[in-house]
ZADO-1210 file (C-alpha; in nm, 4 decimals, padded with zeros to 6 digits):
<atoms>
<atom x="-05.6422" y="05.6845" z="-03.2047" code="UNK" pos="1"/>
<atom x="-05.4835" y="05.3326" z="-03.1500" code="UNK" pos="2"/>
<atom x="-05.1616" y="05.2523" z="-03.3136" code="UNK" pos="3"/>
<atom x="-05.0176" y="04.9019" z="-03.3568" code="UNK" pos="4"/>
<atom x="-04.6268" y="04.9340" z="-03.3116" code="UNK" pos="5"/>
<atom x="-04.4640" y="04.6680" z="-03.4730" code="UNK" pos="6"/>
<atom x="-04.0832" y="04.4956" z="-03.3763" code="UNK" pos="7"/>
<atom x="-03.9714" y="04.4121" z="-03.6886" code="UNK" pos="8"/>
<atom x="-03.7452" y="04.0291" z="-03.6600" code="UNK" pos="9"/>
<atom x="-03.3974" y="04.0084" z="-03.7437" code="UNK" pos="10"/>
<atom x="-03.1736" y="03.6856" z="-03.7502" code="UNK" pos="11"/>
<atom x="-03.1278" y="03.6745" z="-03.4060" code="UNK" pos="12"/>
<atom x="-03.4595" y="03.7047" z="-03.2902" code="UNK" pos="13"/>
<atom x="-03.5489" y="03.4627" z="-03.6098" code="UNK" pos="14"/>
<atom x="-03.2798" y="03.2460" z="-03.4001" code="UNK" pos="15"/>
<atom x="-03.4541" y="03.2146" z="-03.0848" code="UNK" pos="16"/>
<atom x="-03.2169" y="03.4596" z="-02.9268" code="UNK" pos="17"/>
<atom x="-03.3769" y="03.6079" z="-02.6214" code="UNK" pos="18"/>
<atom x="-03.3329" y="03.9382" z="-02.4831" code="UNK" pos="19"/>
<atom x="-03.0542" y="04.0153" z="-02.1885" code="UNK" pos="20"/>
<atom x="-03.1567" y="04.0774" z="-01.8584" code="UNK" pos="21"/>
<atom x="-03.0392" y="04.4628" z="-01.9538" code="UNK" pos="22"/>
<atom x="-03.2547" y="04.4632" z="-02.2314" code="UNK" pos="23"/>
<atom x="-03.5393" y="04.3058" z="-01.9998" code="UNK" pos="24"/>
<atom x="-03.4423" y="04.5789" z="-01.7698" code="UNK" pos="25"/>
<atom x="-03.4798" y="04.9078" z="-02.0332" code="UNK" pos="26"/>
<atom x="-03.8240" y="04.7390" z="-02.1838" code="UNK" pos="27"/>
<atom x="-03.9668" y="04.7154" z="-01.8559" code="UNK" pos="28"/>
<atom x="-03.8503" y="05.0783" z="-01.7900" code="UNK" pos="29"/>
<atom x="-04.0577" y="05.1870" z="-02.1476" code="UNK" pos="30"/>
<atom x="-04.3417" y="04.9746" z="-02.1102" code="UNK" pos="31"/>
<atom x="-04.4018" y="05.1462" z="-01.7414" code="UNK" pos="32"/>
<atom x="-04.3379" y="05.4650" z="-01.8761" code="UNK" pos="33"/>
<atom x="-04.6054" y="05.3870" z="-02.1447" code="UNK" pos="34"/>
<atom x="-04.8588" y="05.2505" z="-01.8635" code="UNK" pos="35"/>
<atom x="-04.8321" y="05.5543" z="-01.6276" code="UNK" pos="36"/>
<atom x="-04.8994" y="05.7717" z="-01.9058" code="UNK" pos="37"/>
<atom x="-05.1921" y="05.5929" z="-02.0035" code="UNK" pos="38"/>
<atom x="-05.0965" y="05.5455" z="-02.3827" code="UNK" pos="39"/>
<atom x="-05.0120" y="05.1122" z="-02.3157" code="UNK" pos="40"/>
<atom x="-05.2634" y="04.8967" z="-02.3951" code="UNK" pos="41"/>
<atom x="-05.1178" y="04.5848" z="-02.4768" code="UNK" pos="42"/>
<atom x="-04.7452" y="04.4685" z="-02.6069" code="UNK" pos="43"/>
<atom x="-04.6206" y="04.1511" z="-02.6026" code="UNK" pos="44"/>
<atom x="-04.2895" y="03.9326" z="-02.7836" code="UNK" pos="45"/>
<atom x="-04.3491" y="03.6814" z="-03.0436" code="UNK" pos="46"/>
<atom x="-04.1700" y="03.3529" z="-03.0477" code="UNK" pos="47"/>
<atom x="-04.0121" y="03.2815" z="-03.3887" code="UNK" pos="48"/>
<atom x="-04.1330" y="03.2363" z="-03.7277" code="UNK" pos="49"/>
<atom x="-04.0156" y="02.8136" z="-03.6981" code="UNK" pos="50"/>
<atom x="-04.2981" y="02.8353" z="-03.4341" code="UNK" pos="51"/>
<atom x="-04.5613" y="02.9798" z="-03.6553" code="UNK" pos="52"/>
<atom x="-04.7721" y="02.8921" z="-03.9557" code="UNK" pos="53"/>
<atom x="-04.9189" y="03.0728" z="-04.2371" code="UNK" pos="54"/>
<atom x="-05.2572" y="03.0354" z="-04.3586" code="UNK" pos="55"/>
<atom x="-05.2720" y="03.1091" z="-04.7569" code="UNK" pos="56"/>
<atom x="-05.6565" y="03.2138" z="-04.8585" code="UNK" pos="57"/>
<atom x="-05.7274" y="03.1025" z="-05.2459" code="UNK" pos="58"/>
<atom x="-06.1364" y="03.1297" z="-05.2844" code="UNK" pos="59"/>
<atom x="-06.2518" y="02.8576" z="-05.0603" code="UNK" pos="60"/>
<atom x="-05.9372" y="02.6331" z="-05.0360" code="UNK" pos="61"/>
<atom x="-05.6677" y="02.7323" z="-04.7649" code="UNK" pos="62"/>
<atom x="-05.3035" y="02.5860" z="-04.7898" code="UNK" pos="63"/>
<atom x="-05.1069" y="02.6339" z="-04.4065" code="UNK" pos="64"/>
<atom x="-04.7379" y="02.7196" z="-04.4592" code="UNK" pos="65"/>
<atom x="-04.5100" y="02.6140" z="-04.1312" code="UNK" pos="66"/>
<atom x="-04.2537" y="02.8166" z="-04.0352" code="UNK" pos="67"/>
<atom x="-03.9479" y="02.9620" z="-04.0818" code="UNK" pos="68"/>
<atom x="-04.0470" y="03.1679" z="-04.2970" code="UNK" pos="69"/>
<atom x="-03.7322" y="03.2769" z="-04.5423" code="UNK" pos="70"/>
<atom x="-03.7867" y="03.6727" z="-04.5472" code="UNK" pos="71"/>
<atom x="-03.7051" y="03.7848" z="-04.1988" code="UNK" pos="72"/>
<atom x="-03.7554" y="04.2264" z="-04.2872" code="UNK" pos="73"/>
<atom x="-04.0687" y="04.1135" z="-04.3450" code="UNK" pos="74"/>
<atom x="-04.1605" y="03.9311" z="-03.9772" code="UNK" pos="75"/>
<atom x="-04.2620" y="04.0832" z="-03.6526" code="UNK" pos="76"/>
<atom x="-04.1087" y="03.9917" z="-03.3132" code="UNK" pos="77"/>
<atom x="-04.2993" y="04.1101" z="-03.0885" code="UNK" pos="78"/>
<atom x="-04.5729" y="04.4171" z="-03.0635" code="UNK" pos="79"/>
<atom x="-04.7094" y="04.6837" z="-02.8847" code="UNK" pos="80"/>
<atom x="-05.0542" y="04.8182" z="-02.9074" code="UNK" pos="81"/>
<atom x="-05.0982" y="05.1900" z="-02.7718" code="UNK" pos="82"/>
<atom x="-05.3558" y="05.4848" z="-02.7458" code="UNK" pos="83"/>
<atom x="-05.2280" y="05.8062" z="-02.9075" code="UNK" pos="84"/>
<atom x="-05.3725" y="06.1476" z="-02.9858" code="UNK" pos="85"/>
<atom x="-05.1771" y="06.1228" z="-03.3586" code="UNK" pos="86"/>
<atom x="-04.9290" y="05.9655" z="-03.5548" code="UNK" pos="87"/>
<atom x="-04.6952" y="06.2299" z="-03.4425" code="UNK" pos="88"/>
<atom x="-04.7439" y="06.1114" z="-03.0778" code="UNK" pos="89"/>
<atom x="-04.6768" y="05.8097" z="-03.1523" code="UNK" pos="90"/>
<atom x="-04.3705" y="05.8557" z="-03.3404" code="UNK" pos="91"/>
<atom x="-04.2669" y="06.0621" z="-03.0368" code="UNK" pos="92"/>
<atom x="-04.3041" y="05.7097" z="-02.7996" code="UNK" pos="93"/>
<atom x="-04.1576" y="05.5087" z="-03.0454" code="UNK" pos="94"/>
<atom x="-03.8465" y="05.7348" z="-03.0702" code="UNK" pos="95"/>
<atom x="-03.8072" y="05.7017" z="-02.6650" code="UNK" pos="96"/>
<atom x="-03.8155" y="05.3139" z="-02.6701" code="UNK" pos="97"/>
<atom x="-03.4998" y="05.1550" z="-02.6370" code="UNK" pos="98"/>
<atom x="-03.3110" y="04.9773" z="-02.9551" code="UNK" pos="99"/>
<atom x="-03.5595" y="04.6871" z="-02.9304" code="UNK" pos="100"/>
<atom x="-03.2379" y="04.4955" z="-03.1189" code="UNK" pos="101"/>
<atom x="-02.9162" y="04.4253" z="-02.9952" code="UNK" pos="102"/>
<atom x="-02.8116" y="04.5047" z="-03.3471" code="UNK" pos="103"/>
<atom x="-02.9785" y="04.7650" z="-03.5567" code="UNK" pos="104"/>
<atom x="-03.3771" y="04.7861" z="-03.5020" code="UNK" pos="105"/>
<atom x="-03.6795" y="04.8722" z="-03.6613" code="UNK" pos="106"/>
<atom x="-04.0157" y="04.9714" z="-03.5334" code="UNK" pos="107"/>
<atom x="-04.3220" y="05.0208" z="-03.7672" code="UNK" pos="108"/>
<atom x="-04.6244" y="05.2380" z="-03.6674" code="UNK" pos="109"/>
<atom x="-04.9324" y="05.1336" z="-03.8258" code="UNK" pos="110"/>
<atom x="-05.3063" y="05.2684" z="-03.6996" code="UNK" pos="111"/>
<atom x="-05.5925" y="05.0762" z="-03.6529" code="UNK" pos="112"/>
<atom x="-05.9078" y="05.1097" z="-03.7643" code="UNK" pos="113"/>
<atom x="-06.2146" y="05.2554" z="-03.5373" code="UNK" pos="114"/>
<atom x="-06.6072" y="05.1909" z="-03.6359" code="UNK" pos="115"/>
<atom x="-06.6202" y="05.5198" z="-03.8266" code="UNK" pos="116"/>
<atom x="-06.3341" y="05.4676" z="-04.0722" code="UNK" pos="117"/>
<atom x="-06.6020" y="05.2141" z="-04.2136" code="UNK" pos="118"/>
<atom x="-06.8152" y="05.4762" z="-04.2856" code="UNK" pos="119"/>
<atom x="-07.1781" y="05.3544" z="-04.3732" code="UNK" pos="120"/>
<atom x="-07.0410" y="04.9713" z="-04.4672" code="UNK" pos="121"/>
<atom x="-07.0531" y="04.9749" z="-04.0833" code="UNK" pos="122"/>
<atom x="-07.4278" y="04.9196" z="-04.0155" code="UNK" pos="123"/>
<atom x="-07.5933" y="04.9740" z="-03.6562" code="UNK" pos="124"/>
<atom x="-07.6246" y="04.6039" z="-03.6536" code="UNK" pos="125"/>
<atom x="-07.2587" y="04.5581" z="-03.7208" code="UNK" pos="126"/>
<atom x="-07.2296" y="04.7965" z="-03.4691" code="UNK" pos="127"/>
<atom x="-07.4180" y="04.6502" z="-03.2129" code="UNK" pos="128"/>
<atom x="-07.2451" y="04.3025" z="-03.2450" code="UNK" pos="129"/>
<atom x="-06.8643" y="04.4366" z="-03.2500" code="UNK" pos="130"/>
<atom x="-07.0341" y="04.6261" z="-02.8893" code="UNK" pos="131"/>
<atom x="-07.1243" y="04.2604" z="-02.8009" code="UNK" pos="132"/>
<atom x="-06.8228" y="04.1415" z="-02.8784" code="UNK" pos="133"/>
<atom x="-06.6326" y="04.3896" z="-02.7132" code="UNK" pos="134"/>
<atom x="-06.8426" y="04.3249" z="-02.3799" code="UNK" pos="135"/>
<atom x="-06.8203" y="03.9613" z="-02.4233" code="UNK" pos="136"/>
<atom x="-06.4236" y="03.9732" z="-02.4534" code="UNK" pos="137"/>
<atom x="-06.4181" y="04.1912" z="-02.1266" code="UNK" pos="138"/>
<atom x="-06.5675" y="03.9856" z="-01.9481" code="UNK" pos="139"/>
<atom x="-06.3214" y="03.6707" z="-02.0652" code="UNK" pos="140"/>
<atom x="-06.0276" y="03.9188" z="-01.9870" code="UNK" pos="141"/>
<atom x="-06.1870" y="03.9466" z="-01.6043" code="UNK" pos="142"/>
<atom x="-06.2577" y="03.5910" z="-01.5402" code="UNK" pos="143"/>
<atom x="-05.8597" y="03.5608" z="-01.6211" code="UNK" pos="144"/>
</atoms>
């Protein structure tokens, strides 16, 4: 199972506050811990919300927001993306990372979706052309 790990943002990361080198240090630490184990697949920081835009969906006409955006609890600064065996698992890395916050912290676990949650909505076709997909997107990630 994959699980999406989400930093939530607080008003310091909101600020454009970055990280201290200790803090640099101890996520290195985790996300090499995560990597030997062979649970990481991706993580990365997200700049803030100013630096964003929202994209609002209404039928066919879409209205972008810029950023900030005013509810920071609700905002993600940064994410990892990991391979688990269950939620419990992943709780159990998420409890070992360090205070991602130099204040208090919060980390949401949220899993994603493989082909055969769809059920039968999933056709082979669809199938086949997520595989292509897939394929296609390896390849981009090797020419880089």
């Amino acid at each position: 199972m994959r699980f999406m790990l989400m930093v939530k943002a607080n008003a310091d990361s909101e600020a454009g506050k970055m990280p201290s080198e200790q803090m640099l240090a101890e996520m290195t630490r985790y996300n090499e811990e995560l990597a030997r184990a062979g649970v990481l697949l991706a993580g990365e920081g997200l700049h803030p919300s100013s630096r964003g835009a929202r994209v609002h969906f209404s039928g066919n006409k879409r209205t972008v927001v810029d950023g900030p955006f005013a509810e920071t609890k609700e905002l993600i600064a940064g994410f990892w993306l990991i391979q688990a065996k269950s939620k419990e698992e992943a709780i159990e890395w998420v409890k070992r990372c360090p205070n991602p916050m130099e204040t208090d912290g919060e980390i949401e676990i949220r899993q994603i979706f493989d082909p055969e949650d769809f059920g039968e909505a999933f056709t082979p076709e669809l199938r086949a052309r997520e595989a292509r997909l897939g394929e296609q997107l390896g390849n981009q990630k090797a020419d880089s």
